[in-house]
C-alpha positions in Angstrom: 26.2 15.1 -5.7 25.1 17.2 -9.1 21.8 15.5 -9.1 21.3 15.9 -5.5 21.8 19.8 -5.5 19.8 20.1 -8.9 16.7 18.2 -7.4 16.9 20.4 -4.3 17.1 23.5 -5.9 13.9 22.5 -8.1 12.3 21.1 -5.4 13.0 24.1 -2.8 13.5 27.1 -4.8 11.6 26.6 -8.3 8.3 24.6 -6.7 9.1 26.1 -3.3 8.4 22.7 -1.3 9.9 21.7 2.2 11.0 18.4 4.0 11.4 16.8 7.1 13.3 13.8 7.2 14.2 12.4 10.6 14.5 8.6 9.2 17.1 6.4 8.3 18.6 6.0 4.8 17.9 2.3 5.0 19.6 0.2 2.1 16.0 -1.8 2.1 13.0 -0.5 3.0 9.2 -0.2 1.5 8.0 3.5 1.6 5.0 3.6 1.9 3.1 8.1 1.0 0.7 9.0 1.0 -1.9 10.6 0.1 -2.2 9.9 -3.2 -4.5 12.1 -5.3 -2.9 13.3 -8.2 -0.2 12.3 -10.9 1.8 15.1 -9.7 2.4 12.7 -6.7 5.1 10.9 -8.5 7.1 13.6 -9.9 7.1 15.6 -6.8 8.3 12.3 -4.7 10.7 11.9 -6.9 12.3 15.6 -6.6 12.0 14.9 -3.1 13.8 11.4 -3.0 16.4 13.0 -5.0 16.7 16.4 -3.0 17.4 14.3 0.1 20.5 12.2 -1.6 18.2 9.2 -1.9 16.5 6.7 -4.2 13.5 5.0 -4.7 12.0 2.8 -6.8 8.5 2.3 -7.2 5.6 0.1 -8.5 3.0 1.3 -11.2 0.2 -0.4 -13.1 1.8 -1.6 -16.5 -0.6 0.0 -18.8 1.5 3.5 -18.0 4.5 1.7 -19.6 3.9 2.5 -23.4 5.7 4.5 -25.7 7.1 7.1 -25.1 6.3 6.9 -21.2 7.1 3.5 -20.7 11.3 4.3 -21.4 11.2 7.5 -18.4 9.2 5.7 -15.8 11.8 2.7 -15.9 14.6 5.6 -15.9 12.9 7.0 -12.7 12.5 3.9 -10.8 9.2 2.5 -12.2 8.5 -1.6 -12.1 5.8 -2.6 -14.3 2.8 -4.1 -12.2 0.1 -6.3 -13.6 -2.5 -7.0 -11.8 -5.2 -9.5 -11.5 -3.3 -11.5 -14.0 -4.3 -15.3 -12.7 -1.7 -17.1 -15.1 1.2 -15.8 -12.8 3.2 -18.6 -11.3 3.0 -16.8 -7.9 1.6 -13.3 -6.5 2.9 -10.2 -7.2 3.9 -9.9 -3.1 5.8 -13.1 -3.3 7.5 -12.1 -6.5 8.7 -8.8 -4.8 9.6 -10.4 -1.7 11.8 -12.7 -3.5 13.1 -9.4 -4.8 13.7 -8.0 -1.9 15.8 -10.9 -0.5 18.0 -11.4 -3.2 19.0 -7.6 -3.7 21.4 -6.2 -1.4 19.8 -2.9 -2.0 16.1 -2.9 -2.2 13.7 0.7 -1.5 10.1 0.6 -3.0 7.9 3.2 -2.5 4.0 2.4 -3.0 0.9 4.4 -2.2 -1.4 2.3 -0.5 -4.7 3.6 -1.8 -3.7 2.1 -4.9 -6.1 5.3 -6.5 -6.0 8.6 -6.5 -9.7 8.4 -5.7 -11.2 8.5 -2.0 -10.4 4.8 -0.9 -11.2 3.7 3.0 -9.8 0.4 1.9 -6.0 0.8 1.5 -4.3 -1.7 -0.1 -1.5 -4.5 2.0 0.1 -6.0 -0.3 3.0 -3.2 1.2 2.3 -4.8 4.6 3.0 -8.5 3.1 6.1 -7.1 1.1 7.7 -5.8 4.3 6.6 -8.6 6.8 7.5 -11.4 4.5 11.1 -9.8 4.0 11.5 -8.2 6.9 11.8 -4.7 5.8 11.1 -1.6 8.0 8.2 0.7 6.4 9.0 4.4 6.0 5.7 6.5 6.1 6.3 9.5 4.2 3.1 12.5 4.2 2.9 14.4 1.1 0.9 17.4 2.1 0.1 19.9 -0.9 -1.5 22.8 1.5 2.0 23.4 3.3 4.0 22.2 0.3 5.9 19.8 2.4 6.5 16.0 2.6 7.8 14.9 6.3 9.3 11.6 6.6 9.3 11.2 10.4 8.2 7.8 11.3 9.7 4.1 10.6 7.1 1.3 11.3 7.8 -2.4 11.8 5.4 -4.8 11.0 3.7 -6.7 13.9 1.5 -9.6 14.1 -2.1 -8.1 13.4 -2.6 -6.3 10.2 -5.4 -4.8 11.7 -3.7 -3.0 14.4 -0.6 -2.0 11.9 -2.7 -0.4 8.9 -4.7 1.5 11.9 -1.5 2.8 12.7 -0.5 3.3 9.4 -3.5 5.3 7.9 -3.6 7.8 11.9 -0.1 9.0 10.6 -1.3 10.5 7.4 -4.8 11.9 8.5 -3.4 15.5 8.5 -1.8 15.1 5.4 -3.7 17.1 2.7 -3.1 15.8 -0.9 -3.5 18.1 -3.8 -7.2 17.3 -4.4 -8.2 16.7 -0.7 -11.6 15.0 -1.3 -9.9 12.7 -3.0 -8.0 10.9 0.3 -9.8 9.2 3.2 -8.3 6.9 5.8 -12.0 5.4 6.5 -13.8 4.7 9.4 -10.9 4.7 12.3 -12.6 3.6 15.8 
């Protein structure tokens, strides 16, 4: 309850940020926020995970995992990705899958751009990670120009990626991030 209160308090009164959370505190669940467009992203999701009573892990390229980073990002949540690694026995999205099933508490955040650089071409390995364990996906808007992040919508995976990440990317084209060129949803028709 401490850390709760603390968290809020910086979160509300020191950075002066808001919330809207209207969904579940599911014991597994893949959060997907966006956008993505600064390294600020993490800390502030992290006040805001906290302010609301909650946590999160989250995944993060391994290279960010050195000395004396490497100790505080696992503190916070952070599991070690490494990507394009072909010796892996299977893919990252089956590993976490298998992670997901086993744990009887399981809530990863990603951001789907995978960069906090103008990307039309999100990333799915989220969509994979909730389909193949059947977890709901929270969508949680970070928007920097009204300093608030609104949690407000709870996606289930269908059957056409397609359709779902078109979905997915309409809810956060209002978002603004922090550096605004840097966040595209692409061409939606």
């Amino acid at each position: 309850m401490f850390k709760q209160k603390l968290f809020h308090f910086i979160f509300t009164k020191v950075l002066g940020w808001r919330y809207k959370v209207t969904t579940p505190d599911y014991a597994k669940c893949m959060i997907v926020a966006a956008p993505h467009t600064t390294n600020w992203d993490l800390f502030i999701g992290k006040l805001f995970i906290g302010a609301i009573g909650r946590e999160s892990g989250f995944l993060m390229k391994s290279e960010w995992f050195f000395w004396p980073l490497g100790p505080i990002f696992r503190w916070m949540g952070g599991i070690p990705v490494e990507r394009n690694k072909k010796s892996k026995k299977s893919s990252l999205t089956q590993q976490v899958i298998e992670k997901a099933n086993k744990a009887e508490k399981f809530v990863v955040c990603i951001t789907p751009e995978g960069t906090r650089s103008a990307n039309p071409n999100w990333k799915r390995g989220f969509w994979y990670i909730a389909k193949g364990a059947n977890l709901p996906i929270v969508l949680c808007g970070i928007d920097y120009k009204k300093k608030e992040i609104c949690s407000e919508k709870v996606f289930i995976p269908g059957d056409d990626i397609e359709a779902d990440m078109r979905e997915i990317k309409l809810y956060f084209k209002d978002f603004k991030g922090k550096h605004p060129e840097n966040f595209t949803i692409g061409n939606i028709e």
